[in-house]
C-alpha positions in Angstrom: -125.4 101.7 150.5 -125.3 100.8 154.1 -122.7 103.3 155.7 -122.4 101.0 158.9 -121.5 98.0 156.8 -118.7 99.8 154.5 -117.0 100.8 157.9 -117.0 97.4 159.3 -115.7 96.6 155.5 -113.0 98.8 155.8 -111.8 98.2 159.4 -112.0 94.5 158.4 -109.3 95.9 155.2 -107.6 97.9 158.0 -107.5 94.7 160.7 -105.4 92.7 157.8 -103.3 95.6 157.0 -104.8 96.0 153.5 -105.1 99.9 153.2 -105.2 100.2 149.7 -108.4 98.4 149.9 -109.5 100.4 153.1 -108.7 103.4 151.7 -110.4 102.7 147.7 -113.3 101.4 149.5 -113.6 104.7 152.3 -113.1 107.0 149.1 -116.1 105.5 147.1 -118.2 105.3 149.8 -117.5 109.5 150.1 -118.5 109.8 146.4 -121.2 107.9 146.8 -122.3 110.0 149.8 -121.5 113.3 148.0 -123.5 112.3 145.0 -126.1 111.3 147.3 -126.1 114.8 148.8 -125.7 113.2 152.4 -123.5 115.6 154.0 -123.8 113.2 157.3 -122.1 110.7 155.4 -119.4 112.5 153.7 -118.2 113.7 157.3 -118.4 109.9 158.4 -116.6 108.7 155.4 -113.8 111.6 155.7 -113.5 110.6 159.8 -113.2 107.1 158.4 -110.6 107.9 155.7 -108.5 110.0 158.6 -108.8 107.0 160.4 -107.5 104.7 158.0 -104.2 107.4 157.3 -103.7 107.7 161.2 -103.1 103.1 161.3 -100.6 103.9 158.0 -99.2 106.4 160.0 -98.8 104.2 163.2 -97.6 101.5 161.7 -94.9 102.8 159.3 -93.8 105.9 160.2 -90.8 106.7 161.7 -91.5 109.0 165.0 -88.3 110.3 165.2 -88.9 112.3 162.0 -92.0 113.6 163.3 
């Protein structure tokens, strides 16, 4: 698996608002990393997966409840 390729993957998901797929795809790649025993990319894939929850958050939150 090509790291740098699943996170242009996944910001292409993010880009057309499809976070399910982002956030599916970001979570396997993490599995993948973790059975993999890359430590390296489990910390990418969970900066990418924060990154995917912080666009949900900017785009449908409410920032008065915050």
């Amino acid at each position: 698996m090509d790291n740098q390729t699943e996170a242009k993957n996944i910001q292409d998901f993010v880009d057309k608002g499809n976070y399910h797929a982002a956030y599916n795809t970001a979570l396997s790649g993490l599995n993948a990393c973790r059975r993999n025993k890359d430590q390296a990319g489990v910390q990418q894939f969970l900066h990418i997966i924060q990154g995917v929850v912080d666009s949900l958050t900017a785009e449908f939150s409410d920032p008065s409840k915050y």
